[in-house]
N, C-alpha and C positions, 0 to 999 in steps of 0.2 A: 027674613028672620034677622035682629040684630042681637048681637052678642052681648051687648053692654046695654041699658036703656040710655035717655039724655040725661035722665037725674043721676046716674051713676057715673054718665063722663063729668057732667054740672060740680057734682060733689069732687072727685079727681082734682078737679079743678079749683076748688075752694080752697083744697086742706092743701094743694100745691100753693097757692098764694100766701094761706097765712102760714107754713113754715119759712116760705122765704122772707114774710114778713117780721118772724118770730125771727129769724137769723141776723135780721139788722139789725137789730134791736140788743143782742147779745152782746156783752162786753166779751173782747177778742184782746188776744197774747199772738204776736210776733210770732212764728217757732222757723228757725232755719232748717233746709232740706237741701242736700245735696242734687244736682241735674250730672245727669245722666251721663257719664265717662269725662265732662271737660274739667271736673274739679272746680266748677266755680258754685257756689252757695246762692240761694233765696230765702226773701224770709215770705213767708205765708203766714196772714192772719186766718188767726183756729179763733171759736167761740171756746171760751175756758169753764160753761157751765157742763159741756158734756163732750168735748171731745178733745178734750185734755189729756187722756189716756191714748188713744188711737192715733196714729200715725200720719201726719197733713196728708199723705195720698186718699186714705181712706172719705178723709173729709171733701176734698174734689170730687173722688165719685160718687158722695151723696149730693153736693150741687148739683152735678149733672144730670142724677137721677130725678132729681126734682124740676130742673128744667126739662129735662123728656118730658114728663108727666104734663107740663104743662103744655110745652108745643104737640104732642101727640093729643091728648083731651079735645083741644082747639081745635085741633086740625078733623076730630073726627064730630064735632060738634058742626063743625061749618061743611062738611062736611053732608050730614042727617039733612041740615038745612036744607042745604042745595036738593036733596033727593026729596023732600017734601015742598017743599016748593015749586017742583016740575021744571024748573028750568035749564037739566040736563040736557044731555040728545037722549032720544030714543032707541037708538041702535044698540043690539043685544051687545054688540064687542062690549063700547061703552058699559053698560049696564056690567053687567058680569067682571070689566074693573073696576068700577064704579063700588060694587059691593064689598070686591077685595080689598082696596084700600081702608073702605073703613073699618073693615073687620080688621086690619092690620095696624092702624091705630088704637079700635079699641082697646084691642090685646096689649101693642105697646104703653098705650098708657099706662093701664093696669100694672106691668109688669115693672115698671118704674115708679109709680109710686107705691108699689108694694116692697120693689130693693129700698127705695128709700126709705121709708117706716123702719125697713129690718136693719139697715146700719141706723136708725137712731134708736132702734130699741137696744142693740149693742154697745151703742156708744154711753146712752143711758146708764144700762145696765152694770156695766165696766167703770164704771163712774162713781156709781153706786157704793160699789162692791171696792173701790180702790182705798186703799189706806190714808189716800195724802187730802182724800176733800173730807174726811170725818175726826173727830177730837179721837186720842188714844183709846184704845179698846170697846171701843164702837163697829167699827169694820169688823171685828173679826165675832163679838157677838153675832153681829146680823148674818154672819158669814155661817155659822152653832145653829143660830137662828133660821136662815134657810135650807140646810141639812138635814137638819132634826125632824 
């Protein structure tokens, strides 16, 4: 029994590439962040259409969420292969990792590009809603607007 089909790791796989594809492509702002107790500063480019508002850490753990999604997918794609293909061994140990593994990619896939969607639906969303990307009294209509 597989948890995930291949067109669902397939697709994983798709919409991982073109977000990262979508993220070159993204005109990016410098923004400085402090490292961790030495007092010395970095600058990280932020894409400025949507994560403008959120914090450069937040933006790292949706790259990374995006690279999981991709190395996991892969890994459980090549993965299906190998077990249809028959060029495993046959020995039950085998098998019975064999099954774990991928079930353990499946899931992580999933689970990474599902965090991933959810910070850019927040970062979307927060963007949306922020005062400084809309003309005066725009933001705070839509804000009545989605209240009401």
């Amino acid at each position: 029994m597989v948890f995930l089909s291949r067109k669902h790791l397939e697709s994983i796989l798709l919409i991982s590439f073109a977000i990262a594809a979508i993220l070159l492509a993204l005109p990016r702002e410098h923004k400085e962040e402090e490292n961790g107790g030495g007092g010395t500063k970095t600058t990280t480019p932020i894409p400025t259409v949507a994560f403008n508002t959120l914090p450069p850490p937040t933006f790292h753990v949706f790259v990374l969420s995006v690279i999981f999604a991709v190395t996991f997918s892969f890994s459980a794609i090549l993965m299906l292969d190998t077990d249809n293909n028959g060029t495993r061994n046959n020995c039950n140990y085998y098998s019975q990792l064999h099954i774990v593994l991928v079930r353990f990619f499946e899931g992580a896939s999933l689970a990474s590009i599902a965090s991933a969607l959810a910070i850019l639906c927040q970062a979307l969303f927060l963007t949306a809603t922020s005062s400084t990307c809309w003309p005066p009294n725009t933001a705070s209509s839509l804000l009545l607007y989605l209240r009401g």
